[in-house]
MIZAVO-110571 format. One line per 8 residues: number of its first residue (from 1); for each residue y negated, x, z of N, C-alpha, C. Coordinates in pm, whole numbers. Layout:
// residues N
NUM> Y,X,Z,Y,X,Z,Y,X,Z; ...
END
This chain:
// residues 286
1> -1732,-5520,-4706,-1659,-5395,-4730,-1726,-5279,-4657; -1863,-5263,-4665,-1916,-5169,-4598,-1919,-5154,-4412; -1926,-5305,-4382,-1900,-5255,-4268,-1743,-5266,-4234; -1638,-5296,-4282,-1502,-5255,-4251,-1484,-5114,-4237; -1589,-5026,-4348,-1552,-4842,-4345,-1652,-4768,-4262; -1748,-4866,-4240,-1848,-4816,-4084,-1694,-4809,-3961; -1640,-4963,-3900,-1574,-4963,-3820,-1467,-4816,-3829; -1423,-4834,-3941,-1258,-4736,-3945,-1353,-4583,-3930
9> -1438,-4583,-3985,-1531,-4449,-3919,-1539,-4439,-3810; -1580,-4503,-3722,-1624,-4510,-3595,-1508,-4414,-3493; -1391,-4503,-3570,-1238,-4481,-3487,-1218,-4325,-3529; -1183,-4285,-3666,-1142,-4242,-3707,-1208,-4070,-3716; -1322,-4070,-3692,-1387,-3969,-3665,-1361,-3893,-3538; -1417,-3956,-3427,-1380,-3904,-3298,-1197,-3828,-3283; -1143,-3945,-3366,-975,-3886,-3333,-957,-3752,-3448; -1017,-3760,-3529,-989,-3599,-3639,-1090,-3521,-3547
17> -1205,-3512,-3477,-1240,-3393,-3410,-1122,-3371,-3241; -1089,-3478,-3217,-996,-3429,-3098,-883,-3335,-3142; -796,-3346,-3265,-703,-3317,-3280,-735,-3151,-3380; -893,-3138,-3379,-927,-3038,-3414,-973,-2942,-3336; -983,-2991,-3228,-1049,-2928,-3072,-881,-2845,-3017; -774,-2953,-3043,-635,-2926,-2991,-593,-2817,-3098; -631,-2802,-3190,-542,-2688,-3313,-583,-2586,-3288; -732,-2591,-3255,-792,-2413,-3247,-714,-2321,-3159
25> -646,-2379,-3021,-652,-2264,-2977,-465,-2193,-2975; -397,-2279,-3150,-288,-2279,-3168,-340,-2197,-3287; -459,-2185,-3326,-461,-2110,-3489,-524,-1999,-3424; -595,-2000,-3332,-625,-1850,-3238,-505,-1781,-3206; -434,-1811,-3100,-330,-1746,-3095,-233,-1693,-3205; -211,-1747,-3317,-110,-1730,-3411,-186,-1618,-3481; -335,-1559,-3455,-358,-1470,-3528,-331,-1343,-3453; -302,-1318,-3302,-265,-1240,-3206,-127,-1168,-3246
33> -88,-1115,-3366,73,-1122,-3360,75,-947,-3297; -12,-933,-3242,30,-782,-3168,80,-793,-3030; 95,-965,-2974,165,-974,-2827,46,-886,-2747; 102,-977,-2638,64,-985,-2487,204,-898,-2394; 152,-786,-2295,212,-685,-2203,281,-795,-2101; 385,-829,-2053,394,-850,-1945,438,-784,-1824; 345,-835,-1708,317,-748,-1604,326,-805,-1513; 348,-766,-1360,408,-850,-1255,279,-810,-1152
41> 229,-902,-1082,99,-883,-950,201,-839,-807; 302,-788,-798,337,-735,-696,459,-809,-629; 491,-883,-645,581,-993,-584,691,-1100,-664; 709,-1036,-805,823,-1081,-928,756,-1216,-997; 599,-1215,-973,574,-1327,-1040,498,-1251,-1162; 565,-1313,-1290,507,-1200,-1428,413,-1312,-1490; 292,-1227,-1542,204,-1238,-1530,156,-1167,-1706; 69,-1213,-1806,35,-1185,-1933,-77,-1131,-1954
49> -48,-1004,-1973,-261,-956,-2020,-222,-906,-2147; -364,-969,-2160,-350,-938,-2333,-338,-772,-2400; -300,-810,-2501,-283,-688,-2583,-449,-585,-2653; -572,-689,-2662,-674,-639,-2698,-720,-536,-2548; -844,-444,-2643,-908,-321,-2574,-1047,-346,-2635; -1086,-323,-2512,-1240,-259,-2583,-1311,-226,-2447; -1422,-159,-2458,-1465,-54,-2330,-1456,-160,-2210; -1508,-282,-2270,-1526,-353,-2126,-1438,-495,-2097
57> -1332,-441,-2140,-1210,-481,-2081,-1165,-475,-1980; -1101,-609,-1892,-1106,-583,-1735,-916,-603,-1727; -859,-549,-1670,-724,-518,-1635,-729,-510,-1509; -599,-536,-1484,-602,-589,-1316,-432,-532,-1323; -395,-446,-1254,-267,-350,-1266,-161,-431,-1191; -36,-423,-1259,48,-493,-1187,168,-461,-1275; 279,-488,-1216,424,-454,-1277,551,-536,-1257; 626,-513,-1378,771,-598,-1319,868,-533,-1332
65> 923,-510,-1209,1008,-498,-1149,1160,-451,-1215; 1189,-298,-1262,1296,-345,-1281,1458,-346,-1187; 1565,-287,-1264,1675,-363,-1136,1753,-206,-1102; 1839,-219,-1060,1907,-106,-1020,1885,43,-1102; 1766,92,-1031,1726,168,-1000,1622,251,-1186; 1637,161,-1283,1510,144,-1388,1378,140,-1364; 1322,222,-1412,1172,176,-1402,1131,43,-1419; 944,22,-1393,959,-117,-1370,873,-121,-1513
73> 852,-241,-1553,763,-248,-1709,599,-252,-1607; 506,-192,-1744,427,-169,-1701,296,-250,-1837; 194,-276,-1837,126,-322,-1938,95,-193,-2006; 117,-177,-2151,121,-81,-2251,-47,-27,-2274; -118,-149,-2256,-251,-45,-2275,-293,-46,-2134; -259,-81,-2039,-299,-43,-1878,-292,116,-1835; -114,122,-1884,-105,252,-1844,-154,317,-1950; -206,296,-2079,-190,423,-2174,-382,425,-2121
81> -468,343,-2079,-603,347,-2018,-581,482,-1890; -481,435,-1813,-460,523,-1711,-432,642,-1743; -334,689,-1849,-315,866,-1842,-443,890,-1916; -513,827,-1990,-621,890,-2079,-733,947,-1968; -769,867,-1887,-804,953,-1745,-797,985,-1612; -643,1018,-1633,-557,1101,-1555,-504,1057,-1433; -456,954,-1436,-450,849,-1365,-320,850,-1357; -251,814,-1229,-96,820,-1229,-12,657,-1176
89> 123,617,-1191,180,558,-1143,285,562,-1026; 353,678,-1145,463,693,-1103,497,895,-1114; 569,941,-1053,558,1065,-1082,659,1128,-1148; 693,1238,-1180,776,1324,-1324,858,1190,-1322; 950,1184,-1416,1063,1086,-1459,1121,1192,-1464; 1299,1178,-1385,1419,1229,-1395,1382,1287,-1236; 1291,1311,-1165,1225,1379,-1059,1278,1280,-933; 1437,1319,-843,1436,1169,-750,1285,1203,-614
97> 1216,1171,-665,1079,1188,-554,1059,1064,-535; 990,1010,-419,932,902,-365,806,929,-319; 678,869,-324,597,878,-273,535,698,-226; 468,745,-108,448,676,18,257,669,4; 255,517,-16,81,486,-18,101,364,46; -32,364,164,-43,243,241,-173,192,202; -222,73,191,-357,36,142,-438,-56,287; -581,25,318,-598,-12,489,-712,-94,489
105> -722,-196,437,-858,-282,402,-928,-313,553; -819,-330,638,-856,-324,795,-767,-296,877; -792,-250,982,-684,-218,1121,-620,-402,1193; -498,-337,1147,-436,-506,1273,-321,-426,1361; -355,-285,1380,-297,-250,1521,-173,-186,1512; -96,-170,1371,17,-115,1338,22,19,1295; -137,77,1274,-87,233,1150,-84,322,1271; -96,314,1409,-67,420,1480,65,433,1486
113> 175,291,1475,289,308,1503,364,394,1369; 285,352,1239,322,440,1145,281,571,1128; 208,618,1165,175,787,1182,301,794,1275; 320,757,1366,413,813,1466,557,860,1413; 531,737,1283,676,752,1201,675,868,1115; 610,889,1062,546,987,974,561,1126,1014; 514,1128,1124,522,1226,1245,664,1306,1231; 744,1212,1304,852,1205,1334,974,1258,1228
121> 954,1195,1058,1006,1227,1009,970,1304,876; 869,1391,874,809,1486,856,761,1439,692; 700,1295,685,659,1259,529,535,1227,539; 476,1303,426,301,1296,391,283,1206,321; 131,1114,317,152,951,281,-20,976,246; -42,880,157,-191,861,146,-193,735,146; -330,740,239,-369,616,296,-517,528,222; -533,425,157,-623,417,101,-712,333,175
129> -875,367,220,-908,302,341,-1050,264,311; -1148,201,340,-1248,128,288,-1349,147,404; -1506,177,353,-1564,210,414,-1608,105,539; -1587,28,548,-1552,-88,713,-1428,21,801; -1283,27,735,-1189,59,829,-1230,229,813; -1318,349,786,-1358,432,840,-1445,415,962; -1514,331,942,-1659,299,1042,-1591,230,1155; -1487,136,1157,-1412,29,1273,-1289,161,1335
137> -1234,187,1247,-1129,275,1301,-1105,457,1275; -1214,495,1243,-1225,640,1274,-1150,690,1348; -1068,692,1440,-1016,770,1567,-839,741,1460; -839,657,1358,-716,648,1304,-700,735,1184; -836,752,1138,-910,838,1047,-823,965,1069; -874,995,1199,-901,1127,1215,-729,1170,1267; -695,1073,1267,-539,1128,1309,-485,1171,1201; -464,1060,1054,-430,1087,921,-468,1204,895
145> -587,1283,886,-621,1384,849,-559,1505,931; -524,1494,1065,-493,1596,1148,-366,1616,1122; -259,1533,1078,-143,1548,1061,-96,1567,912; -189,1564,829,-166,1601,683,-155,1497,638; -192,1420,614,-200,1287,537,-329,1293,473; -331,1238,315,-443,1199,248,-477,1081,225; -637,1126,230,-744,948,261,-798,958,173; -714,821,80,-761,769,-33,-901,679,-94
153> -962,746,-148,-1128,645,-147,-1059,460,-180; -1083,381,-147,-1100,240,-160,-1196,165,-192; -1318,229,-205,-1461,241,-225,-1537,170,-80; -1623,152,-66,-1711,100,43,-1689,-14,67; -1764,-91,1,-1774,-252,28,-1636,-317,-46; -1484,-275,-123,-1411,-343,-178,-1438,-439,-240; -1525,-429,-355,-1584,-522,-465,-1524,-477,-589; -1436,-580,-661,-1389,-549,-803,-1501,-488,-921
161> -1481,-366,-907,-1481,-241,-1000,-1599,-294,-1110; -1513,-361,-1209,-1522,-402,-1340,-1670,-498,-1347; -1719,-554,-1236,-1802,-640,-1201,-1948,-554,-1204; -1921,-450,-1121,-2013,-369,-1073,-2126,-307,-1223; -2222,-204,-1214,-2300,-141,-1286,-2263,-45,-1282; -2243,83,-1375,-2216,207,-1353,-2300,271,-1194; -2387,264,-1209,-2483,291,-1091,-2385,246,-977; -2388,140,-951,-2310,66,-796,-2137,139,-770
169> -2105,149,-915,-1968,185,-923,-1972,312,-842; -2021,386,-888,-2093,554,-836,-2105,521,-665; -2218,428,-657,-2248,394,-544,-2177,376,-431; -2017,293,-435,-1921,243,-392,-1854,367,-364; -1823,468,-459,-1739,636,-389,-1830,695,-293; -1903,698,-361,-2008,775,-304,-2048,778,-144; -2078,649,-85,-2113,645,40,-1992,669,121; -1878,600,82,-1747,658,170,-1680,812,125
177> -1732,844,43,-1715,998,4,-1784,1106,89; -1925,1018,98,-1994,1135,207,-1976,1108,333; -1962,1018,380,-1903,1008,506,-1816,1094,540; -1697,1084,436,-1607,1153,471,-1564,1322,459; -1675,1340,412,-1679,1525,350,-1803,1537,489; -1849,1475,532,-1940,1532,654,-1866,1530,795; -1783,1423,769,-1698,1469,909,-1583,1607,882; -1496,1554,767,-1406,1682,727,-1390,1781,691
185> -1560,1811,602,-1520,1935,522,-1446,1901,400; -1428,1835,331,-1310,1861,226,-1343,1675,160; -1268,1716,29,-1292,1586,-84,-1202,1502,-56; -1179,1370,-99,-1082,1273,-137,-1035,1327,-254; -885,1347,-252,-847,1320,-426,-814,1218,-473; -758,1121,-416,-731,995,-481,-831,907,-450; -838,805,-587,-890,664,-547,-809,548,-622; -797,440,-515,-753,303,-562,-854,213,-566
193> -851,159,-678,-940,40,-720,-917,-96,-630; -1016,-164,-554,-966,-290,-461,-909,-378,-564; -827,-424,-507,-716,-535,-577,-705,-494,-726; -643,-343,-765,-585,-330,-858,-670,-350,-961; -811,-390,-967,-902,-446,-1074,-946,-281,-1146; -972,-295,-1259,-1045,-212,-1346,-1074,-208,-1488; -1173,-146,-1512,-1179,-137,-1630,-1202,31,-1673; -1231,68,-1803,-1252,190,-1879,-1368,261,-1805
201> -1441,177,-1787,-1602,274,-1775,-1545,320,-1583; -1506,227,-1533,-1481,272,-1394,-1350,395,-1413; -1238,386,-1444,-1202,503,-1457,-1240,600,-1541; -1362,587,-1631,-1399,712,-1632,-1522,786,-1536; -1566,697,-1477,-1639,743,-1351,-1582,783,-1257; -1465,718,-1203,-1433,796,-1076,-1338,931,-1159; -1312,917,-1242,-1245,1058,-1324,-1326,1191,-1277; -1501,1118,-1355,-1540,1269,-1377,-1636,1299,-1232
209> -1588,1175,-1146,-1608,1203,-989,-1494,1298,-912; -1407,1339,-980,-1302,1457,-938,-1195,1342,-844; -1148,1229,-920,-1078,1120,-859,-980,1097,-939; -836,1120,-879,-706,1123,-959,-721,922,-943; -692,873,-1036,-654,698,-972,-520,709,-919; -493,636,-880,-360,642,-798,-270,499,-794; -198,424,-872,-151,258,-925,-71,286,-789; 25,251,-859,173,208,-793,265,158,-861
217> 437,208,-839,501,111,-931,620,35,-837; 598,17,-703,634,-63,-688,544,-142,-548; 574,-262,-518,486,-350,-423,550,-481,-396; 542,-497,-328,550,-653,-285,462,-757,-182; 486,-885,-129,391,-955,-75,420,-921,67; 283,-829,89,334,-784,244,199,-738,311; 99,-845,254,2,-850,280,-66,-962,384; -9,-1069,407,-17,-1179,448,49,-1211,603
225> -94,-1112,701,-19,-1048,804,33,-1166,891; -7,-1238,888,42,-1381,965,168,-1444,933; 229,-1407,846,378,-1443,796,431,-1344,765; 490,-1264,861,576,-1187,859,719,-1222,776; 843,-1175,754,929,-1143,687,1036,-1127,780; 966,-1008,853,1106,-935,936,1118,-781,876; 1158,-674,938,1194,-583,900,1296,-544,834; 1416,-628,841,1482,-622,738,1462,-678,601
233> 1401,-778,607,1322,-787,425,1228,-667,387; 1178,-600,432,1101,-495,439,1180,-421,372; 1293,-364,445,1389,-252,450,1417,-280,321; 1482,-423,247,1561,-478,134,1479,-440,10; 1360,-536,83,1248,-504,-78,1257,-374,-144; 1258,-277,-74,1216,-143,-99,1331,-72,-117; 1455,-89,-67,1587,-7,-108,1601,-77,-259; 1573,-201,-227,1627,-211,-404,1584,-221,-512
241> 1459,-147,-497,1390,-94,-609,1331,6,-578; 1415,120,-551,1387,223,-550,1438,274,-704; 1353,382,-768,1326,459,-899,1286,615,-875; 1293,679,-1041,1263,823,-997,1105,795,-996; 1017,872,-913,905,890,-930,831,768,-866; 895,685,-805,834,574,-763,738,617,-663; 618,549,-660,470,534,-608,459,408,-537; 559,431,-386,514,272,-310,397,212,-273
249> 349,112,-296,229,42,-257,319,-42,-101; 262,19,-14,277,-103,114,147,-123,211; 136,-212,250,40,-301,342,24,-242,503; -57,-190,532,-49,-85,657,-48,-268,818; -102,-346,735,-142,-497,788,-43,-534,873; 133,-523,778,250,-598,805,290,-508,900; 377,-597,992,436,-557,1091,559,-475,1040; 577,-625,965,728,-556,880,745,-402,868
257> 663,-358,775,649,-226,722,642,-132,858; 615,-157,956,540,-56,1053,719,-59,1123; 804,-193,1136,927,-206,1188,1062,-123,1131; 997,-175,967,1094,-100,912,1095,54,877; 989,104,855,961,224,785,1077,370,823; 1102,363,937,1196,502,1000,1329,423,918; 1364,325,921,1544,297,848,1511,344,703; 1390,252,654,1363,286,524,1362,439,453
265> 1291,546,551,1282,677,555,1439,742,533; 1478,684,657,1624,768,608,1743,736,529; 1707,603,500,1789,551,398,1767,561,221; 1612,573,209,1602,674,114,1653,783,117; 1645,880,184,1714,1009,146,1865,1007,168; 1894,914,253,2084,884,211,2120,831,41; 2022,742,-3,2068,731,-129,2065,847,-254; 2036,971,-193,1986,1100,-244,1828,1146,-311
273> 1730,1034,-284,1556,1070,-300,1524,1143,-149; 1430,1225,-208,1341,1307,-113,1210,1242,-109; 1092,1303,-32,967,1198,-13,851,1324,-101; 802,1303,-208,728,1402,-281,596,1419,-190; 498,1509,-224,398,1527,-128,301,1465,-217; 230,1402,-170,125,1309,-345,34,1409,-390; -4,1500,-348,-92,1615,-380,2,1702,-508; 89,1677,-536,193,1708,-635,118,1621,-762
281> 76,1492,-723,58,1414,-838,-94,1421,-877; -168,1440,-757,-308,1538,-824,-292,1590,-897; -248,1692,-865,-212,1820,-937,-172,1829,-1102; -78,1687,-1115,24,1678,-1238,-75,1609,-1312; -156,1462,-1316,-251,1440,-1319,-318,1458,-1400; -427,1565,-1335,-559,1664,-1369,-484,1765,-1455
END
């Protein structure tokens, strides 16, 4: 008898801790009943961050998309992290404004053709640029600035935020900050976090570094300069999700964008939006 209830032990043990290993993370969740934000990484694929906070909580910004001409959903404690220090997405609601942000991790030979556009059709754009594409492409630098365009900090080395030490975080504005106040004279007001990453303690550093954050609420995959699209997907993406107050994120990389941008320009303002000046959203902000 005793060893028949050794054997059925043997069995019977291992299978009640498996099936106890499998419940936990069904009795974890079921205690969550405050839901999970859903949020889109730029390209309609939605994406779940949780509903908890705490200082060192890492959020990674992203949105979905909505449809004829609705705002897009946004994660509920992302953005409510963001206005707490002064941080923007999108600008007034009911306001038909558009604003124009290119993100310049490196030069692939297209943002002269977009200044030209810019130029041409008299819209101010901030450019968010990283201390490599100041140091590699300065002479593109210095055009943005000459023609009224604002240069958005990206930080130095483009290392996720949230990773960093307060110290390094500092560190990261800082060196492309002075760079850039010794050639110009004058501050950055915006900063974008590399790849959308952040947490609390970083926006409140670059806050009380005199740094509006700057999201986006709308974007798509137009980063991936080797597979182009075409300029008319370009043109599409972006007419049809256009919103009031919308804050475009586009890829200075894609050709696309550099092809399409003048149809895009005036076909926004045929659908009746104007192009806001982003120094408006400093302003609103702070």
């Amino acid at each position: 008898m005793k060893l028949k209830i050794s054997k059925w032990l043997y069995v019977a043990v291992p299978m009640i801790l498996v099936l106890v290993l499998l419940a936990y993370p069904v009795f974890m969740s079921a205690g969550n009943k405050g839901g999970a934000d859903l949020t889109d990484v730029g390209d309609g694929e939605s994406i779940l961050t949780s509903d908890k906070v705490s200082a060192s909580a890492k959020y990674a910004w992203g949105i979905k998309r909505g449809s004829n001409g609705s705002l897009p959903e946004v994660g509920s404690k992302e953005s409510a992290l963001l206005k707490k220090y002064g941080g923007c997405y999108l600008g007034k609601e009911g306001e038909k404004k558009i604003y124009l942000t290119f993100d310049e991790g490196y030069e692939n030979g297209y943002t002269g053709q977009i200044l030209a556009t810019l130029e041409k059709t008299g819209v101010k754009a901030v450019f968010f640029i990283t201390g490599d594409y100041y140091d590699r492409s300065n002479d593109l630098v210095v055009k943005m600035v000459n023609e009224g365009h604002y240069v958005g900090n990206h930080t130095e080395g483009h290392y996720s935020l949230p990773t960093l030490t307060e110290e390094k975080i500092k560190t990261e504005f800082e060196i492309l900050e002075n760079k850039y106040y010794e050639q110009f004279g004058q501050h950055m007001k915006f900063m974008r976090p590399p790849m959308g990453e952040f947490d609390e303690k970083s926006l409140k550093i670059s806050a009380d570094m005199g740094y509006t954050c700057m999201m986006w609420s709308f974007a798509y995959k137009d980063w991936v300069a080797d597979k182009p699209n075409g300029a008319d997907y370009a043109h599409k993406m972006v007419m049809e999700n256009l919103h009031d107050g919308a804050i475009l994120l586009l890829h200075a990389v894609s050709p696309d964008n550099a092809e399409a941008l003048e149809k895009i320009i005036t076909d926004v303002r045929a659908a009746g939006y104007e192009f806001g000046d982003p120094a408006e959203l400093a302003i609103a902000a702070n």
